[in-house]
Backbone as ProteinMPNN parsed JSONL, in Angstrom:
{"seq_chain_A": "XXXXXXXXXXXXXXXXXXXXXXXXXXXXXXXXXXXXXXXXXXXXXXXXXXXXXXXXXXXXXXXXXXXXXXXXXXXXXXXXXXXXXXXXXXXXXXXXXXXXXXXXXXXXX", "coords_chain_A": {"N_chain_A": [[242.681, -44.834, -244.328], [244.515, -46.094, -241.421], [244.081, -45.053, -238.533], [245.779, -44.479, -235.28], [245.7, -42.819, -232.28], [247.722, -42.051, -229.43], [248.09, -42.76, -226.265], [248.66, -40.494, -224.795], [247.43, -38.503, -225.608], [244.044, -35.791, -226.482], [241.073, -38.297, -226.8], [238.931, -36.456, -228.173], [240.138, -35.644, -230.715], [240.153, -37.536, -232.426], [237.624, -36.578, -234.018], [238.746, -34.973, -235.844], [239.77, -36.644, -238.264], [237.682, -37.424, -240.243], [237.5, -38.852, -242.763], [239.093, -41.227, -242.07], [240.118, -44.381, -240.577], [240.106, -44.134, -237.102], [241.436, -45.162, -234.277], [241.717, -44.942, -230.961], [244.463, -45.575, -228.324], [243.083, -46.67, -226.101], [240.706, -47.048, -227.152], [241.535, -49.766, -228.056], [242.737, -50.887, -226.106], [245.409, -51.045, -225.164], [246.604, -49.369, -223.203], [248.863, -48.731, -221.598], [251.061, -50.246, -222.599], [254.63, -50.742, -224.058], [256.199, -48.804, -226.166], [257.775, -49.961, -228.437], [256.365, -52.262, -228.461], [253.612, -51.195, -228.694], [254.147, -50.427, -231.641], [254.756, -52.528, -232.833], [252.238, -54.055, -232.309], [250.484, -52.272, -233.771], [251.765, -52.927, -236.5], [250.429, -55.573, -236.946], [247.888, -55.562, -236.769], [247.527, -53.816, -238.849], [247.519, -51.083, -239.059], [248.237, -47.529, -240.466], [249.39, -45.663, -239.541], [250.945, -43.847, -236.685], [249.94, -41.542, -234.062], [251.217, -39.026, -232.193], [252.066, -37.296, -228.871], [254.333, -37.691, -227.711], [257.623, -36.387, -227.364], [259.737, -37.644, -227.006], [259.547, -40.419, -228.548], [260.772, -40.622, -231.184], [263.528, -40.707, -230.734], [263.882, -42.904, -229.42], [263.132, -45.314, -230.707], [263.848, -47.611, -233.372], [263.458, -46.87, -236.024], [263.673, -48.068, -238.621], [262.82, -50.665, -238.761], [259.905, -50.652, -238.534], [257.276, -49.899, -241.044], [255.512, -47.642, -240.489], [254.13, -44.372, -240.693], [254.769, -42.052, -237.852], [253.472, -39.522, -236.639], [254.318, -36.83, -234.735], [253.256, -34.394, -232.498], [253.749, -31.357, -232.112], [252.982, -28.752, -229.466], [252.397, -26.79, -227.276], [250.791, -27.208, -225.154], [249.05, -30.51, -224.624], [246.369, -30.227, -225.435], [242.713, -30.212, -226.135], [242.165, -27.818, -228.031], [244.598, -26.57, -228.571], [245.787, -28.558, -230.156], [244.607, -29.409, -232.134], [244.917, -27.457, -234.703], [247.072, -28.15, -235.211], [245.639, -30.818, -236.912], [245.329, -30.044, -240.108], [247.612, -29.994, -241.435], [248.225, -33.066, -240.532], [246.144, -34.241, -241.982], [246.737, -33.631, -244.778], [249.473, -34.732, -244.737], [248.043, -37.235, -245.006], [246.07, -37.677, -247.233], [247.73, -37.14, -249.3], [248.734, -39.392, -249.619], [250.766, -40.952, -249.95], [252.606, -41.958, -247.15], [255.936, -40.87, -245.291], [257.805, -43.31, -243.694], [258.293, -43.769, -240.43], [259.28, -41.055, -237.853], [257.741, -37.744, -237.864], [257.53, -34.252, -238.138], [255.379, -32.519, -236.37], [254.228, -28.956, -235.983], [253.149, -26.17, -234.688], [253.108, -23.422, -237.416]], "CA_chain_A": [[243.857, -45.211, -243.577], [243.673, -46.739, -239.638], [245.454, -44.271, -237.726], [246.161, -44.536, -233.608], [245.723, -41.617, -231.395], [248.604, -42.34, -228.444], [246.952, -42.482, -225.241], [248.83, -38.86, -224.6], [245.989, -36.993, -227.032], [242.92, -36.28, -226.281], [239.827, -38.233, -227.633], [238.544, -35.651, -229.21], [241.1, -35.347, -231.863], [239.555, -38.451, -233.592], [236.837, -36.118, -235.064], [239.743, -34.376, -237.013], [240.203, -37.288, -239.249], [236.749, -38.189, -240.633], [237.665, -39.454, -243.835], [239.624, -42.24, -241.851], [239.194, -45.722, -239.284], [240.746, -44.028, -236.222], [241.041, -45.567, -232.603], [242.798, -44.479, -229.874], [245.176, -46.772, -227.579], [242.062, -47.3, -225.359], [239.933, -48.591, -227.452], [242.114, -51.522, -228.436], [242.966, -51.74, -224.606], [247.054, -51.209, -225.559], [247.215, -49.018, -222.469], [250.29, -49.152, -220.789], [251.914, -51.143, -223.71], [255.677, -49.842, -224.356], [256.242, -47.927, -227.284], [258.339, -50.91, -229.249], [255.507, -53.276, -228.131], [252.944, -50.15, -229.634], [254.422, -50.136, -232.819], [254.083, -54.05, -233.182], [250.623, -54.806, -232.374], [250.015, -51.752, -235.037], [251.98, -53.757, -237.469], [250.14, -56.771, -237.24], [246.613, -55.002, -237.102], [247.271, -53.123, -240.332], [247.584, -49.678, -238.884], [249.001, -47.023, -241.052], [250.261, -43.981, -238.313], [250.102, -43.017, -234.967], [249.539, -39.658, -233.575], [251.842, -38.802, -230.46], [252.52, -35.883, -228.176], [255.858, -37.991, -227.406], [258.798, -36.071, -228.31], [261.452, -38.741, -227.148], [259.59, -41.392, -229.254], [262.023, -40.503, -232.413], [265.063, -41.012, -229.878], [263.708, -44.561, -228.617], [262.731, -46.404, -231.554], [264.436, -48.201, -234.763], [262.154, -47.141, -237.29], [263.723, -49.199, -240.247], [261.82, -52.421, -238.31], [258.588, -50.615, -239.014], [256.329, -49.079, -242.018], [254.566, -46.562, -240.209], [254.703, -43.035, -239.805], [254.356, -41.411, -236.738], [252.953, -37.988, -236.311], [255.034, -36.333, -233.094], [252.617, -33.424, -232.384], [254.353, -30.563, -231.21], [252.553, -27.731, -229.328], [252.728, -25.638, -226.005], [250.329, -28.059, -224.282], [248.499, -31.658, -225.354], [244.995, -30.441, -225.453], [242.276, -30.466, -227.881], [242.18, -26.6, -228.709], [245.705, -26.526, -229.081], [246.211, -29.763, -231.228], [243.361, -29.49, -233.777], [245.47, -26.451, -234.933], [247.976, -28.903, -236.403], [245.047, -31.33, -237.629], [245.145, -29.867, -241.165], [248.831, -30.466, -241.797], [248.284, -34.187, -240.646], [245.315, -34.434, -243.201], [247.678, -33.107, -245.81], [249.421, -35.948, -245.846], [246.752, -38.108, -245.262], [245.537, -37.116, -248.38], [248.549, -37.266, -250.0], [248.725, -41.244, -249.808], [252.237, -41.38, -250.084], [253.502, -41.495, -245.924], [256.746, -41.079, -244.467], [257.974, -43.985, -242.465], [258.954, -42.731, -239.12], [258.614, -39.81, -237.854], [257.319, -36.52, -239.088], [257.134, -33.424, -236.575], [253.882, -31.33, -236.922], [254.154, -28.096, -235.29], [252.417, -24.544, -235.862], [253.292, -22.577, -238.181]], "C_chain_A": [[243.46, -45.519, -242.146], [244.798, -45.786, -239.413], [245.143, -44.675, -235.981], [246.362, -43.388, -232.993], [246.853, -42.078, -229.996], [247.586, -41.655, -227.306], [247.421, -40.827, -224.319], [248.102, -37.901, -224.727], [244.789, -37.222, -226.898], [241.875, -36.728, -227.242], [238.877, -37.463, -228.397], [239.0, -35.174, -230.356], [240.428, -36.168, -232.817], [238.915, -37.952, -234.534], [237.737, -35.224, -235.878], [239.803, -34.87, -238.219], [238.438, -38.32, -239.973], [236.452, -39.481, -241.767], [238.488, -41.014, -243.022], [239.621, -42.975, -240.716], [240.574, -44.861, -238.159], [240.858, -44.642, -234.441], [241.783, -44.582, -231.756], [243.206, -45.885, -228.855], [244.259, -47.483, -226.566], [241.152, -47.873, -225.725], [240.361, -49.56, -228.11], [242.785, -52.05, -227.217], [244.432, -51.792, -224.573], [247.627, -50.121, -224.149], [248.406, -49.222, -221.698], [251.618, -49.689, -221.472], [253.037, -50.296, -224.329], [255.134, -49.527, -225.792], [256.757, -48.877, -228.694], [257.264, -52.086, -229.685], [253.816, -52.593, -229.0], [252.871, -51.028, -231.191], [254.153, -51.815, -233.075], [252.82, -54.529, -233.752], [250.068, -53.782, -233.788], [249.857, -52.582, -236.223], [250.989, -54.531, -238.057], [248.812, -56.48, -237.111], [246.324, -53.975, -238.232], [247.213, -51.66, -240.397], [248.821, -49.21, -239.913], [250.062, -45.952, -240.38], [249.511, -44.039, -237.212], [250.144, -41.628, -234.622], [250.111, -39.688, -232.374], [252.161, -37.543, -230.015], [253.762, -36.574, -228.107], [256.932, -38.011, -227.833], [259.8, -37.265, -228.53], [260.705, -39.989, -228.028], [260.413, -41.492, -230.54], [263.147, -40.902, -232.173], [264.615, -42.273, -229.695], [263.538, -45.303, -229.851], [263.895, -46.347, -232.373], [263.92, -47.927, -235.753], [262.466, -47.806, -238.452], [263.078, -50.54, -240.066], [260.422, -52.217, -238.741], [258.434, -49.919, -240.003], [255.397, -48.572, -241.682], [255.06, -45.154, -240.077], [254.125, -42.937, -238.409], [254.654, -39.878, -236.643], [253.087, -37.668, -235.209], [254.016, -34.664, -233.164], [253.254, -32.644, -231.66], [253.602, -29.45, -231.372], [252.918, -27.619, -227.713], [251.516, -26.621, -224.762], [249.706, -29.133, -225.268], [246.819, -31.388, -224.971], [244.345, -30.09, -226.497], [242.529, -28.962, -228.993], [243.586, -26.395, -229.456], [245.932, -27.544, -230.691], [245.588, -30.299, -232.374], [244.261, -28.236, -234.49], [246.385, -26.831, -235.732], [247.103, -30.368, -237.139], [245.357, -31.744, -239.437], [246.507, -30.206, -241.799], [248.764, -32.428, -241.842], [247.33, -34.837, -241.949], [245.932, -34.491, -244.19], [248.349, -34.412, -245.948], [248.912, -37.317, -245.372], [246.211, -38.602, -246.756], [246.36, -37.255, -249.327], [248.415, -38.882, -250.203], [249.926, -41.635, -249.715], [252.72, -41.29, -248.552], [254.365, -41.87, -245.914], [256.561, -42.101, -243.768], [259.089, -43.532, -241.792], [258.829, -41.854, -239.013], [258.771, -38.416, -238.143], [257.174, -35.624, -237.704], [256.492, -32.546, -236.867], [254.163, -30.669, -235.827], [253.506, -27.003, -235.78], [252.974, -24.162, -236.452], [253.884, -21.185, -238.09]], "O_chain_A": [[242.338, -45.283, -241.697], [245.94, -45.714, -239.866], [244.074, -45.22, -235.708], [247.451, -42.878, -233.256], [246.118, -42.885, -229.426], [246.798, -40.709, -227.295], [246.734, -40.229, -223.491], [248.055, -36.791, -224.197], [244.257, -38.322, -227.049], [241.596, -36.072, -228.246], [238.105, -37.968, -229.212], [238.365, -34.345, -231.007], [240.107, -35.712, -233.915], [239.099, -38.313, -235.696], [237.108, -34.677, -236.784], [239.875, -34.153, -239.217], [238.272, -39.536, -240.075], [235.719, -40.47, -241.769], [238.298, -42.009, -243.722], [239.164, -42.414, -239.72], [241.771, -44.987, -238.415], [240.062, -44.24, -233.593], [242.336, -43.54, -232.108], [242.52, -46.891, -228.675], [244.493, -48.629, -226.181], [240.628, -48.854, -225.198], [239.591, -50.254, -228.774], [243.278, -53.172, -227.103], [244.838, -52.708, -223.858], [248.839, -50.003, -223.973], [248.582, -50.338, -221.21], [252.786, -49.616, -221.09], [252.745, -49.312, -225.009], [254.088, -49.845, -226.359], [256.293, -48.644, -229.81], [257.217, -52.676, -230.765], [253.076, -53.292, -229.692], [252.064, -51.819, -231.678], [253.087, -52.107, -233.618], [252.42, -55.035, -234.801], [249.403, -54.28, -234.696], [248.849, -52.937, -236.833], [250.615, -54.427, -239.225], [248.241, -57.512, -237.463], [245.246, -53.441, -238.491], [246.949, -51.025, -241.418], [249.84, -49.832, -240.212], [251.197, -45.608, -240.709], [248.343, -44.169, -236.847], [250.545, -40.748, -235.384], [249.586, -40.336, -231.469], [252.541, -36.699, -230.827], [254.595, -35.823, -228.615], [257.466, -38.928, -228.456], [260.389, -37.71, -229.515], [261.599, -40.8, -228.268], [260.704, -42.635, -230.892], [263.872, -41.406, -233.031], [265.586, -42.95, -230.032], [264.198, -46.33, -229.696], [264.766, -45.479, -232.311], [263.855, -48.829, -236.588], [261.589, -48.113, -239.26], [262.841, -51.351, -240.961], [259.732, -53.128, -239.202], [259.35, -49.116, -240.183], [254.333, -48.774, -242.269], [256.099, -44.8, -239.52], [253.203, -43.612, -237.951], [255.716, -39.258, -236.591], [252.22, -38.011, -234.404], [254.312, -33.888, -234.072], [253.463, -33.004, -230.501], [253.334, -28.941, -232.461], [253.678, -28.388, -227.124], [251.668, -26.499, -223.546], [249.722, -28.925, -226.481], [246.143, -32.201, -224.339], [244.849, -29.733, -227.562], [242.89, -28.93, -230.169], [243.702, -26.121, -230.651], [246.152, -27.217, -231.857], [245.841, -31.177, -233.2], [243.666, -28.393, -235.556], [246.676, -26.231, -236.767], [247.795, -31.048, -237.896], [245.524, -32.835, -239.981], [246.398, -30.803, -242.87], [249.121, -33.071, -242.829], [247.72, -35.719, -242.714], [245.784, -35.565, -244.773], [248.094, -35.181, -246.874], [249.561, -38.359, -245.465], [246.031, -39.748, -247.169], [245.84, -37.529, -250.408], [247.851, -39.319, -251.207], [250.136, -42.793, -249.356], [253.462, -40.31, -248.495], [254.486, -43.029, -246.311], [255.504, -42.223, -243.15], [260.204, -43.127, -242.119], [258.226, -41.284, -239.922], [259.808, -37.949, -238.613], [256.847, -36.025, -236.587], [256.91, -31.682, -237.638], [254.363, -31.259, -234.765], [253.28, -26.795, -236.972], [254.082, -24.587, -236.124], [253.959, -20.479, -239.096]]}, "name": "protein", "num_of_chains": 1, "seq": "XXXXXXXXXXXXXXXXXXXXXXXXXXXXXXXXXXXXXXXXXXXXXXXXXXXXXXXXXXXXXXXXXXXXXXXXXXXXXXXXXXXXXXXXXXXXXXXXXXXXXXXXXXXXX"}
């Protein structure tokens, strides 16, 4: 699967998902690029999910325009120790094959 790290999360999350083509918003240079404008360029580059710390992205979007999920990471701060912690849930359904479109809210346990 191509997933998208939101430029919120740190680069080091990528090694979470080995089994799959991950970037982050910097290396396709999408910095700055709204959230509507995001979800687009995904589209049309074949991405399957993004990965966001950004709660209000569920409130801002349309999601019946797109076929992606998005993985809203919820924890107590956006860093790596914290947010590898909900990794294994995102794997899950990774792994599954079947994703949710729109979004999904990973939190601890």
């Amino acid at each position: 699967m191509r997933l998208l790290l939101d430029e919120n999360l740190p680069k080091r999350l990528k090694q979470d998902f080995p089994a799959h083509e991950i970037f982050t918003v910097r290396d396709k240079q999408w910095n700055g690029v709204t959230n509507g404008e995001l979800l687009k360029l995904m589209l049309a580059e074949g991405f399957n999910a993004l990965l966001t710390f950004d709660n209000n992205l569920q409130h801002q979007q349309n999601f019946t325009k797109y076929t992606l999920a998005v993985f809203v990471l919820n924890a107590p701060v956006n860093t790596y120790a914290e947010l590898t912690k909900l990794s294994s849930q995102i794997n899950a359904f990774l792994t599954a094959g079947n994703l949710p479109i729109g979004p999904v809210i990973i939190k601890t346990r």
